[in-house]
Steps between C-alpha positions, in 0.01 A plus 500: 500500500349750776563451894548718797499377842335758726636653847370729737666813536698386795730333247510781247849573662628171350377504162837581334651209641234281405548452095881394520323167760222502238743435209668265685204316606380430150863395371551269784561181406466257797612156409496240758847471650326230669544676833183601576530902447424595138195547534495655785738746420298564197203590747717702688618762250134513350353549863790804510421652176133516574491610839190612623198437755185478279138610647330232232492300214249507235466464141349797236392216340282239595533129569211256485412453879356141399659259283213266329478119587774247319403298218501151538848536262661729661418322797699175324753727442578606833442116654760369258768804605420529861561099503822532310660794726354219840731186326783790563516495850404123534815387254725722572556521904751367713354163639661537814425876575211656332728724366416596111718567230564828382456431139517164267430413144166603386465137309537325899860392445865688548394604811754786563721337732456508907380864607215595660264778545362596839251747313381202282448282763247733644317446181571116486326481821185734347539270204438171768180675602347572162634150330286347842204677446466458120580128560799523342633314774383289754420758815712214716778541279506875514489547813801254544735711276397826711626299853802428338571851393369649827662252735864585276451862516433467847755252614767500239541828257737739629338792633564870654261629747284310248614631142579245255742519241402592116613243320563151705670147396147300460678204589687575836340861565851675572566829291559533120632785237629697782165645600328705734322397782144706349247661642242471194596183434414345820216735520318305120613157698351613800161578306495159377508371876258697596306366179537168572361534879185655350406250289602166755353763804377170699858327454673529821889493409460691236375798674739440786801496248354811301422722797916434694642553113270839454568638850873400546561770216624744687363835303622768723851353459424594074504843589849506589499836709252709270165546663277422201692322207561180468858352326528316209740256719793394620792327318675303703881605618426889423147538700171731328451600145519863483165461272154556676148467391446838473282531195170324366607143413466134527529539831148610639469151623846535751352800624150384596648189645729696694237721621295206535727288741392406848885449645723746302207768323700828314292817571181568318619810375739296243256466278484856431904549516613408152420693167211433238590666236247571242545428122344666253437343151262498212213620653577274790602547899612264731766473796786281373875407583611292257396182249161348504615216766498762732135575472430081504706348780309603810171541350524046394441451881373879651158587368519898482160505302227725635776678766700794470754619793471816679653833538698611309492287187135353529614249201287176390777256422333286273338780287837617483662187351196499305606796303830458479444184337296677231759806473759182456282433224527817333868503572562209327282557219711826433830304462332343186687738236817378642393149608233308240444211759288727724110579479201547683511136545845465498685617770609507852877559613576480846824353719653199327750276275625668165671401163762741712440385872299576780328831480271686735347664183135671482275830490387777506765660539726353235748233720733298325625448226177372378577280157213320382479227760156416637497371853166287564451561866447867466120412341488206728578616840219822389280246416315584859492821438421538124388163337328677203837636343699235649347183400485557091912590552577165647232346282694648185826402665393165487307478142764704309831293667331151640746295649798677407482708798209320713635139631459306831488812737322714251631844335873496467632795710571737203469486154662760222306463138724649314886507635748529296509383138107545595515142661273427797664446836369289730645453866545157591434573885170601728616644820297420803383818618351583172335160457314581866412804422334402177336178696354719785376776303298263307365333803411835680285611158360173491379452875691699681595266734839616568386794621282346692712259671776779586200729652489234758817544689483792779788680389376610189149599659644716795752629304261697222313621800795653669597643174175660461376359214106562433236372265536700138182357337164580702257163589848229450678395847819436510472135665219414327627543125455214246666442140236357247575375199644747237622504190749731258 
């Protein structure tokens, strides 16, 4: 297994230190203490180990720059999952609060007891769109659900200078597990909002109620003291996080909302202030910071295709998560001597449950302890980017297991075929985030629609202008991009 992640020679002077973070990076096992930082911490000692600002990312070899049209099966395919992962955040939401679970049963019962996801209410409310518009649900009763979230978030949730709390009691809002009050987090519900006014634009709460939630988050305020970087949070009692987002991450959608704001905007220049370090692997190149999710959870509302940023990195985003999607792939597909369950058509590990716990598990490079365990949202939330290695994975996934590990919302979160005493595992739980990001992936390679919803807020507009981002494929305009039909 060959990597290297690439520096300029401005960082040669660190290069000694930066094998001991490597090796730690790839043995560090982040289970979720269920306070909101494994992950993140994770991030943060990959971001170290890799340090380095990155002129572009490109792949030696080549992706297909058009995926064909779907076939009228896989087409019944995706209907019947995209539906499944949409009864989620209809079943299992606080009535009272909009607020949705963080995880429940994947068979629609056991619901995991009382807590709440800020994160994966952004992507309940993006789930209340798409449900509307597929006729799923009544439009009327859609946009009902959103008013109650929007008015409770609003009126209700607790709140500093406009950042919500991770993880949130769905039914009386206050805080749970001892978490932090999170920057990303409220930046993925924050996206749903924003979602949700473009597709009711001509309803007048709503957009009243969007635009005081959006610009009451006081951005500048994030920074805490540094001039470009924004903090991971604040925990309550003990102030910031030390942690920033200083590397390439989930977190491209905090930073162009930031940037983007009309009250509290962060400078334009913070774009350009954290690290993109470049991976190397297999014949492929991309800028990366840690597992896939990273390269899915801004691009399911932010449509980066046709655009790449300016000086100095001049990267296109969604080409980018393109390829590392394919060098995923590959990665996987090399584990096979050790692990039997993955293939070609068989793979994907990214951020989730475990026979062992919670993991934020992927590659290239090598972070773990990888097992065996597939995780279903890696193909799923690439699905936008990549449908035509994507689709036959979940497609397998489903033919080879059937409803052992797809039930009411879909693909169980993680599946192991062969644990121990060569037994296959199968987690009993979907967790919300990973059931959006499967949902709006599919809905953004099908008609793009999230995309095109989020493109109609302001923020999002005047913030890729002010970041300098520029058209990357002659004769397409940015505002004017559509998503046919495609198909894996």
């Amino acid at each position: 297994m060959q990597f290297e992640i690439e520096q300029s020679s401005a960082g040669r002077e660190i290069l000694p230190a930066l094998f001991p973070l490597l090796k730690r990076a790839q043995s560090y096992d982040v289970r979720r203490r269920h306070d909101g930082f494994s992950r993140r911490e994770f991030l943060l000692t990959t971001a170290a180990a890799s340090s380095l600002l990155v002129r572009s990312a490109h792949a030696a070899t080549k992706v297909p720059d058009i995926s064909p049209a779907l076939t009228a099966d896989e087409r019944q395919f995706l209907d019947d999952y995209a539906q499944r992962c949409f009864l989620y955040f209809t079943e299992q939401v606080g009535p009272h609060t909009g607020i949705v679970l963080d995880r429940a049963g994947m068979n629609g019962t056991g619901g995991r007891g009382d807590v709440g996801s800020s994160a994966a209410t952004g992507f309940g409310l993006t789930a209340l769109c798409i449900g509307a518009s597929r006729g799923w649900i009544p439009k009327e009763n859609a946009r009902a659900r959103v008013l109650l979230t929007l008015r409770y978030f609003w009126q209700h949730a607790f709140h500093d200078h406009g950042w919500f709390y991770h993880f949130l009691d769905i039914h009386t809002g206050t805080r749970k597990l001892n978490s932090e009050i999170s920057s990303i987090d409220t930046t993925l519900f924050l996206c749903g909002v924003l979602t949700a006014a473009g597709y009711f634009q001509t309803d007048h709460e709503i957009q009243i109620l969007a635009r005081q939630i959006f610009e009451r988050v006081d951005f500048t305020w994030m920074l805490n003291g540094d001039e470009f970087l924004l903090s991971h949070g604040v925990m309550p009692g003990s102030g910031f996080l030390k942690a920033r987002w200083n590397a390439y991450s989930e977190a491209s959608a905090l930073y162009l909302l930031a940037i983007g704001s009309t009250r509290h905007p962060i400078p334009p220049k913070s774009w350009y202030a954290w690290l993109r370090p470049e991976v190397k692997y297999a014949g492929w190149q991309f800028v990366s910071g840690g597992p896939l999710f990273t390269h899915q959870y801004s691009h399911a509302w932010i449509d980066f295709r046709h655009q790449m940023d300016g000086d100095p990195s001049y990267v296109n985003y969604f080409d980018n998560s393109k390829v590392a999607t394919y060098a995923h792939r590959d990665f996987c597909v090399s584990l096979r001597p050790m692990y039997s369950g993955y293939s070609a058509d068989m793979w994907g590990i990214t951020a989730s449950d475990s026979p062992s716990g919670y993991v934020a598990w992927g590659g290239p490079p090598d972070e773990g302890p990888i097992n065996g365990t597939l995780v279903p949202c890696a193909a799923a939330g690439s699905l936008m980017f990549s449908p035509e290695i994507c689709l036959p994975v979940l497609r397998g996934m489903r033919k080879t297991y059937g409803d052992r590990n797809y039930q009411r919302y879909g693909f169980t979160d993680a599946f192991n075929p062969h644990w121990k005493n060569e037994k296959l595992w199968v987690n009993p739980d979907v967790i919300g985030i990973d059931v959006g990001i499967s949902l709006l992936s599919i809905e953004n390679l099908v008609t793009g629609n999230v995309w095109r919803w989020f493109k109609r807020n302001p923020y999002i507009q005047n913030a890729m202008d002010r970041a300098g981002f520029s058209i990357a494929t002659p004769g397409i305009g940015i505002r004017s991009t559509k998503t046919g039909v495609r198909r894996a």
